[in-house]
C-alpha positions in Angstrom: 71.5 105.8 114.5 69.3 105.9 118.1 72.4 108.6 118.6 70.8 110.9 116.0 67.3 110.0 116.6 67.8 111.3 120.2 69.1 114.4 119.3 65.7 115.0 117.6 66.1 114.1 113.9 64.3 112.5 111.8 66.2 109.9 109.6 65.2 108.7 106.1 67.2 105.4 104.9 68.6 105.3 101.6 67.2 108.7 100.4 67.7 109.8 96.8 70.5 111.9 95.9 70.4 114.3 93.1 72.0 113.3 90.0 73.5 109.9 91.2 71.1 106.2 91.4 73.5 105.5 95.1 72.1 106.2 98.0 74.0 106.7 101.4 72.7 105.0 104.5 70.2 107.6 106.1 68.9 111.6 105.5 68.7 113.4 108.8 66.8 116.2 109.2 65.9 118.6 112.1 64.3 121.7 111.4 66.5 124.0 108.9 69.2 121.0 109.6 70.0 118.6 107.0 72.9 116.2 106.2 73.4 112.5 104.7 75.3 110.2 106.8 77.0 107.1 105.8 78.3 104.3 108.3 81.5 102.4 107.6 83.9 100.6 109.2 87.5 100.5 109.2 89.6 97.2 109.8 93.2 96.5 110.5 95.2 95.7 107.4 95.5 92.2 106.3 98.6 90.4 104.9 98.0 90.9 101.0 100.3 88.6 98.8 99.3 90.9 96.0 99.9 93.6 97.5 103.7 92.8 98.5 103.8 91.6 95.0 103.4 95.1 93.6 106.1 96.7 96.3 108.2 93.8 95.2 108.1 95.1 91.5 108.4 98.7 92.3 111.8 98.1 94.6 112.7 96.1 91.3 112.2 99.1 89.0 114.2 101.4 91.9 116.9 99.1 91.7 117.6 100.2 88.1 118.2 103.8 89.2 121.4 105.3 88.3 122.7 106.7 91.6 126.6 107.5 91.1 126.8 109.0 95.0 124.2 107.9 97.3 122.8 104.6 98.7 118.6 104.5 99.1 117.3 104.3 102.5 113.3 103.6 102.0 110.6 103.8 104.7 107.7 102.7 103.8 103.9 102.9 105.1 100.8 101.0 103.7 99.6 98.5 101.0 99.3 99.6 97.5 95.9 98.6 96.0 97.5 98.9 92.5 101.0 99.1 91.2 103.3 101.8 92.3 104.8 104.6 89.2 108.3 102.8 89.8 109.6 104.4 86.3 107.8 107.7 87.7 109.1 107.5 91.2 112.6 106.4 89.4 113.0 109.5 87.2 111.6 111.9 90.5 114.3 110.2 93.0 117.0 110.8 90.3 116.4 114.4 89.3 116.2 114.8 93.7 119.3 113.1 94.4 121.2 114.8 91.6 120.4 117.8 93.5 122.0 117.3 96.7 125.5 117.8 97.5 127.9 114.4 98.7 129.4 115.9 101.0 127.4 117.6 102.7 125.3 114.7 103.3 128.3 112.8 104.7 128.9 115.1 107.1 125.2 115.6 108.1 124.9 111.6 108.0 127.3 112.0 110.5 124.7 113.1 113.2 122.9 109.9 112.8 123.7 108.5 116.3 122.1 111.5 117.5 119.0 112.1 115.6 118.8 109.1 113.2 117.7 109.5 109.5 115.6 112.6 110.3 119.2 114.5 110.5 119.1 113.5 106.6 116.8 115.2 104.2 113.9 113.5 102.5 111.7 112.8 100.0 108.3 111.4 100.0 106.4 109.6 97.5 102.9 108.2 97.6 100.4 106.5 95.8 97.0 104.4 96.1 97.3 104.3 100.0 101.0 103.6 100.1 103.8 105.8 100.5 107.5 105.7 100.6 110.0 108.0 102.3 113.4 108.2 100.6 116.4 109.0 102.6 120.2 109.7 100.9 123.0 107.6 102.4 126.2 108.5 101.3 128.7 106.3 99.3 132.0 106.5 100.9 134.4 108.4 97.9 136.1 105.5 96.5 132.4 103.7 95.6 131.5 107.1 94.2 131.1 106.9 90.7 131.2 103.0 90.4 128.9 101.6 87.7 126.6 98.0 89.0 126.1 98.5 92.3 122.6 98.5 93.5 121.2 101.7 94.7 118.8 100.2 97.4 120.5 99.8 100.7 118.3 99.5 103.2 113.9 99.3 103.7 112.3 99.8 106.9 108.9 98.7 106.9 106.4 100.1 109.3 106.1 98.9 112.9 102.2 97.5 113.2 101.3 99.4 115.6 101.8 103.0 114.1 99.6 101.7 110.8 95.9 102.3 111.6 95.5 105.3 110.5 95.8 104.1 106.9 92.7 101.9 107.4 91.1 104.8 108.3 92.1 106.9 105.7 90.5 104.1 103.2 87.4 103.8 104.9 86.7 107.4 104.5 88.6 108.0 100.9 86.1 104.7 99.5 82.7 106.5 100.4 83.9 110.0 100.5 82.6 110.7 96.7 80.7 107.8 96.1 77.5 110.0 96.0 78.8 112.3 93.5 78.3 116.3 94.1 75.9 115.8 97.5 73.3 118.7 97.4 73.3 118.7 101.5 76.2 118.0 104.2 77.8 114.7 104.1 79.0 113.5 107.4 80.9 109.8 107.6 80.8 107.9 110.7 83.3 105.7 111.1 84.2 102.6 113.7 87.7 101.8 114.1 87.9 98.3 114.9 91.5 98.3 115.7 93.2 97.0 119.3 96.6 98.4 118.1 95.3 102.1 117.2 97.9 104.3 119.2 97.1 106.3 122.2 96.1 109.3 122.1 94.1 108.7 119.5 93.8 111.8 117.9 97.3 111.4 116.6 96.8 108.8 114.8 93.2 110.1 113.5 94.8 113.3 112.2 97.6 111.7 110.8 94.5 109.8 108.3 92.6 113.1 107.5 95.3 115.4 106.7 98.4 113.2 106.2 101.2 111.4 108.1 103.5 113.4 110.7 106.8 113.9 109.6 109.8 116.1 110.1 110.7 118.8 107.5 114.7 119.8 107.2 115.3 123.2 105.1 118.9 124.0 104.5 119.6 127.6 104.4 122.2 129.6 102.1 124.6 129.8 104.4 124.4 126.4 105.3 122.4 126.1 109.0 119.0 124.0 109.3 116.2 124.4 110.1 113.4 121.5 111.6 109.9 122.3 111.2 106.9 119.9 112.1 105.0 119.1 108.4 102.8 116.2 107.2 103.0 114.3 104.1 100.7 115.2 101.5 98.2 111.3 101.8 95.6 112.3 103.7 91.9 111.7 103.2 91.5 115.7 103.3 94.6 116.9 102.5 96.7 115.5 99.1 99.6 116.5 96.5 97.5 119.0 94.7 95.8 120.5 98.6 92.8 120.1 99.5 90.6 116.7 98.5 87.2 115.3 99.2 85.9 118.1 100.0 82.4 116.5 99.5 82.8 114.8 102.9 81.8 117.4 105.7 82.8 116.0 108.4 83.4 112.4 109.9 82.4 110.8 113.1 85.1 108.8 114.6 84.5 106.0 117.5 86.9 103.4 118.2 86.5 99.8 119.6 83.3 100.5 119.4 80.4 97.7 120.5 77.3 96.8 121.8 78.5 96.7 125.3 80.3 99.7 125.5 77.8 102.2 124.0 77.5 104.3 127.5 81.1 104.4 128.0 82.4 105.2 124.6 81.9 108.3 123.2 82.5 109.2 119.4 84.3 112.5 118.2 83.3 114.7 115.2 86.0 116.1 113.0 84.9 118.7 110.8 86.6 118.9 107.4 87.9 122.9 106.9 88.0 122.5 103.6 84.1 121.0 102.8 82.4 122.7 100.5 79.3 122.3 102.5 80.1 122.8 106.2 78.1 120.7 108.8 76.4 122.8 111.5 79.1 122.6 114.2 76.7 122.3 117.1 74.3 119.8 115.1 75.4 116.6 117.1 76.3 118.1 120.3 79.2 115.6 120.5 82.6 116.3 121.3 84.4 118.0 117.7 87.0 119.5 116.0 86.4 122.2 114.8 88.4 124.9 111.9 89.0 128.3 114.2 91.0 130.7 112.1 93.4 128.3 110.8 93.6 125.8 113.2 91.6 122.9 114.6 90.5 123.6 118.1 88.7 121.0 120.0 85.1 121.5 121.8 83.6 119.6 124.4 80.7 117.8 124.3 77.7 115.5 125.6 78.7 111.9 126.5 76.5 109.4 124.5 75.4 108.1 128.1 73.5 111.6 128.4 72.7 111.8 125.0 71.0 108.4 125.4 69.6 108.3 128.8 71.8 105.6 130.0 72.8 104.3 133.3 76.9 104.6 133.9 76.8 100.4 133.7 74.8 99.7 131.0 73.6 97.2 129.8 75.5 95.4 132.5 73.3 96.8 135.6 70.2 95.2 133.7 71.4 91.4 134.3 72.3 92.0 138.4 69.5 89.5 139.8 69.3 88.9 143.8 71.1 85.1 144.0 68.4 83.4 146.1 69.7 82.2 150.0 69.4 78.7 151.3 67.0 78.4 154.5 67.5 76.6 157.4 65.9 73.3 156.2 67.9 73.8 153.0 64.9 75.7 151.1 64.9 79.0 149.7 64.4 82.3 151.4 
């Protein structure tokens, strides 16, 4: 909070907030400039027995689907906090898969070599921080129709290193309306304490707030595709129905941050477009995102170093001492 107090506002811990008995971590205020702020951090997943357990029982609800022409490849991303639809997502992947055409999958299943399963089309499912990507693998025609045989044929679990931006997405999604309809900006700053987070990380940031990159395949009538870049509707910002937590204005991202690092790390505000109260985009003088008719557009900023009146080294340069030198006689000099 020195960050904010050097920028010249004044900050109020654990101020009331109309209609709710929470209160977030400070009040800052500078002149007309007002906004609550609430610190969290966000941790690597852990292994959570109870957690496979649910995934276990949901592949064991999938596994009664009824699917006469296709085999199931699953990708899947997160930890569920609470059990997965399986009968939902069952009825969903059968009313999809009845849809698509045998054939023509075979022959586009064909171009796997080349471009893998994103030559295949795709459906994505998600729930309570954990989503599922289902792919169609064709039966070959003589297993078509056959009655017993189970429809899962293959799950690829995410590779560690590509899944910190979930942790970040439930930092922000637990405080995001814990304060209820907020009567000022609400801006969430956020430590990513994560050695694996992948570089740049912006990529991995975005993919938190406004949902997982992914690769969109639309068939035409007369029978061409077409790829487009799309995200998955799971992110903090950006769900199923559109645009969610809109309470939270804007969240301050740092990563690895600690004590030691303070003058060479330098956080980065990203400014929700869809907030019903917009922070002040030149409030924190901080590097930003920021919406610019449709599209985020990044703007530079102070380093905390400046911000904070620090020395390039610091703290570092404050422990040098002058090692004393032995004399002639063997004394000090």
């Amino acid at each position: 909070m020195e960050l904010l107090r050097s920028l010249g506002f004044d900050l109020t811990p654990h101020p009331d907030v109309p209609g709710t008995v929470k209160h977030p971590d400070f009040l800052a205020r500078r002149g007309d400039v007002a906004f609550y702020v609430e610190a969290t951090l966000a941790l690597p997943p852990n292994d959570d027995a109870a957690a496979q357990a649910r995934i276990n029982a949901m592949y064991e609800g999938l596994e009664r689907l009824e699917s006469p022409n296709f085999f199931l490849a699953i990708r899947e991303r997160g930890q569920p906090g609470t059990p997965p639809p399986a009968a939902q997502w069952r009825r969903t992947i059968a009313e999809w898969l009845a849809a698509l055409d045998p054939d023509e999958i075979a022959r586009l299943f064909q171009e796997f070599q080349e471009h893998g399963f994103d030559a295949l089309p795709s459906l994505d499912l998600d729930h309570d921080d954990y989503s599922i990507t289902v792919m169609p693998v064709p039966k070959s025609p003589d297993l078509r129709g056959t009655p017993g045989i189970r429809p899962v044929g293959s799950v690829m679990g995410e590779v560690r290193v590509i899944t910190s931006h979930t942790s970040l997405r439930a930092a922000i999604k637990s405080k995001a309306t814990r304060y209820g309809n907020v009567d000022l900006p609400f801006l969430i700053a956020v430590n990513v304490i994560d050695e694996y987070l992948n570089l740049p990380y912006e990529d991995d940031i975005w993919n938190g707030l406004l949902g997982d990159d992914r690769l969109e395949i639309i068939r035409r009538a007369d029978g061409s595709t077409e790829h487009r870049d799309n995200r998955a509707p799971n992110g903090v910002w950006h769900g199923p129905t559109g645009p969610q937590n809109t309470r939270c204005s804007a969240v301050l991202v740092a990563v690895d941050l600690n004590p030691e690092e303070v003058a060479t790390k330098t956080p980065t505000i990203y400014h929700n477009p869809w907030a019903v109260r917009q922070l002040v985009e030149v409030a924190l003088r901080l590097p930003a995102y920021v919406p610019v008719a449709g599209r985020m557009q990044k703007r530079d900023g102070l380093e905390v170093r400046a911000i904070l009146d620090l020395p390039d080294r610091w703290p570092f340069w404050e422990t040098e001492v002058r090692l004393p030198v032995a004399g002639p006689a063997g004394g000090e000099e």
